[in-house]
C-alpha positions in Angstrom: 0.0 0.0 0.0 1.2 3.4 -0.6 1.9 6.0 1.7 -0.7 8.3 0.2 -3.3 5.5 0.2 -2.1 5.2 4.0 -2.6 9.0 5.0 -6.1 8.6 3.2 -6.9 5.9 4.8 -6.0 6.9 8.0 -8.0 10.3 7.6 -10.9 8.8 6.8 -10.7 6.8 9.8 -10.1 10.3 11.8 -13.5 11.9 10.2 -15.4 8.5 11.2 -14.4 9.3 14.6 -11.1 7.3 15.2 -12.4 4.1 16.1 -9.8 1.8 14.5 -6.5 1.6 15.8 -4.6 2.0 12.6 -1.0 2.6 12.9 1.2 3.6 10.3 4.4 4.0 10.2 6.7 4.9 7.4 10.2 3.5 6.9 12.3 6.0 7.9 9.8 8.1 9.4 10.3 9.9 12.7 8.4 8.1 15.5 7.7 11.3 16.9 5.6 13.0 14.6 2.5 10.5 16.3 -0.3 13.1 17.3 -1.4 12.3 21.0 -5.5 12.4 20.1 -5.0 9.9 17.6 -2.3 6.8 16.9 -1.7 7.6 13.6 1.7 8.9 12.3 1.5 12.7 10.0 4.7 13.0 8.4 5.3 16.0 6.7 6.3 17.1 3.3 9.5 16.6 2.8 9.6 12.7 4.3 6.6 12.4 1.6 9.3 13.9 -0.8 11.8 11.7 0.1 9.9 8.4 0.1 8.3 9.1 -3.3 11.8 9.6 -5.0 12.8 6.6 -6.8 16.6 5.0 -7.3 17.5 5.9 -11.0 17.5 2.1 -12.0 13.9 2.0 -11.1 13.2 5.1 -13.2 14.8 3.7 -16.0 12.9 0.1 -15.8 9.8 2.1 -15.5 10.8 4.2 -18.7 11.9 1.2 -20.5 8.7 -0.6 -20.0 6.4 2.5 -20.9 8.2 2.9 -24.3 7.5 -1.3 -24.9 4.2 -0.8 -23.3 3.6 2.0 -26.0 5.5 -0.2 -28.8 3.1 -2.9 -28.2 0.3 -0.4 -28.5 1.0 1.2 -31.7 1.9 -2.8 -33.2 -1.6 -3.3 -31.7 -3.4 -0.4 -33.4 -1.3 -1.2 -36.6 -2.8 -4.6 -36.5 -6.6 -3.7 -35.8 -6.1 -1.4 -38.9 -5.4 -4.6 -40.8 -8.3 -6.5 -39.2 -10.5 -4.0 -40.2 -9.5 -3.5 -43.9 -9.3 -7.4 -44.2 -12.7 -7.1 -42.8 -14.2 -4.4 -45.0 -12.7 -6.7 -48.4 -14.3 -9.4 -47.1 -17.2 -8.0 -46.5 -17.5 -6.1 -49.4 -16.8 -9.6 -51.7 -19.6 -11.3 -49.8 -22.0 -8.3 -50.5 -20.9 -8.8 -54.5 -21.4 -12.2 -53.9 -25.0 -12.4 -52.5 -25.5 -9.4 -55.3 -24.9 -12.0 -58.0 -27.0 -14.3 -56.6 -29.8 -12.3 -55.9 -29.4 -10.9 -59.6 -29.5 -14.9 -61.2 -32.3 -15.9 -58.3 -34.5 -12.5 -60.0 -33.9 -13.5 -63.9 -34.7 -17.3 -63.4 -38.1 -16.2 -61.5 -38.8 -13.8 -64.5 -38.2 -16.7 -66.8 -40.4 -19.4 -64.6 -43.3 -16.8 -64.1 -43.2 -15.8 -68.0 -43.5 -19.4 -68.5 -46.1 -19.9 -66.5 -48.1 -17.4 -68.1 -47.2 -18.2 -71.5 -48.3 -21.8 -70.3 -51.8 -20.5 -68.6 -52.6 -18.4 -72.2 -52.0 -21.1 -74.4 -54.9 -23.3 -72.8 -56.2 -25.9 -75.3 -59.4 -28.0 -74.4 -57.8 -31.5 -73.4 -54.5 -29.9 -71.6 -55.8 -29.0 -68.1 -54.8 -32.5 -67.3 -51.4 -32.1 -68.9 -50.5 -29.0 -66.8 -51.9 -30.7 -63.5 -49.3 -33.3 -63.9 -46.3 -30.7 -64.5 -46.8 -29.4 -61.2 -46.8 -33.5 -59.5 -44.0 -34.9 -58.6 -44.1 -38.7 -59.9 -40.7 -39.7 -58.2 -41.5 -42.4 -55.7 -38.1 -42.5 -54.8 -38.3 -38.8 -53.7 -40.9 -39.0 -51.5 -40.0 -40.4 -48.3 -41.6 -39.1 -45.8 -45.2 -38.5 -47.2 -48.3 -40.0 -47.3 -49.2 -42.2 -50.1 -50.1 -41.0 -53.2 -49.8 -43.3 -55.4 -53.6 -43.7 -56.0 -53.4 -39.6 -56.7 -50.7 -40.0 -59.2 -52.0 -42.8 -61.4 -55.8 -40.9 -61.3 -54.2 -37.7 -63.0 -51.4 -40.0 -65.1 -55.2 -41.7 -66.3 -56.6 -38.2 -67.1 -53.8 -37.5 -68.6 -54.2 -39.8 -71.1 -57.7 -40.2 -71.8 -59.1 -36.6 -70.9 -62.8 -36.9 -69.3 -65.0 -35.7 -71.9 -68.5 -33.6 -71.7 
C-alpha cells in the first residue's frame, strides 16, 4: 500500500471518529511526529518527498517498460487497422457475392413466371390435365416421408391420357 493510500486511509478513519487503531508507520519516518489524540503517524512534506523519489535504475525500468508498453500499443493499433480493412474486403466480396446471386435468383423467376403465363394463355381444351401433372411430382423414390399418393398420381397420369369428356 502506498503512503498516500495510507494517509487517506487513516484520515478517513479520523472523520469516522477514530475508532480503528490503525497505525502507520513509514520506513524511515520519525516516530515522533505520532499526534497524541490519535495513533496515527503525519509525516510531513518533505519525508513524503523523500519516500516518493525513486533510485535511477527503477526510473529507467519504468521508462523502458512505458516505451515497450507504447510499442506494443501502436503494433496493436497497426494490427486492428489490418483486421478491419481485411474485414471491409471481405465483406464487401460477400455483399458482390450475395449481389450475384440475388441478380440470377431475380432472372430465373422472371423466366419461370413468364413461363407460366405463356403456359396458362396457351390453354387448349384436353391440356388441363397435362398442366396438372407438370406441377406433381411422380418420383416415388423422392418422397420419403409423405403420405401415399400413389392412387393420386395414377388418377391424374389416367386423365392425362384419356381426358374426361363432356
Amino acid at each position: 500500500m502506498s503512503i498516500e493510500g495510507d494517509i487517506a486511509l487513516a484520515s478517513e478513519q479520523e472523520s469516522l471518529g477514530g475508532a480503528s487503531s490503525y497505525e502507520m508507520v513509514p520506513e524511515g519516518a520519525a516516530a515522533d511526529l505520532l499526534d497524541s489524540s490519535s495513533s496515527v503517524v503525519i509525516p510531513s512534506m518533505s519525508e513524503l518527498e523523500e519516500l516518493k523519489e525513486e533510485p535511477d535504475s527503477l526510473r529507467k525500468w519504468k521508462a523502458e517498460q512505458a516505451e515497450i508498453i507504447a510499442e506494443r500499443d501502436r503494433e496493436a493499433e497497426v494490427r486492428r487497422q489490418e483486421w478491419k480493412a481485411e474485414a471491409a474486403k471481405e465483406l464487401e466480396c460477400w455483399r458482390a457475392k450475395q449481389d450475384e446471386v440475388l441478380q440470377k435468383k431475380k432472372e430465373g423467376n422472371r423466366e419461370a413466371q413468364a413461363d407460366m403465363l405463356r403456359d396458362i394463355q396457351e390453354e387448349k381444351p384436353g391440356q388441363q390435365w397435362e398442366r396438372i401433372c407438370k406441377l406433381c411430382d411422380f418420383n416415388p423414390k423422392n418422397n420419403h416421408n409423405t403420405k401415399d399418393t400413389a392412387r393420386m398420381r395414377s388418377l391424374f397420369l389416367q386423365l392425362k391420357q384419356s381426358p374426361l369428356v363432356r
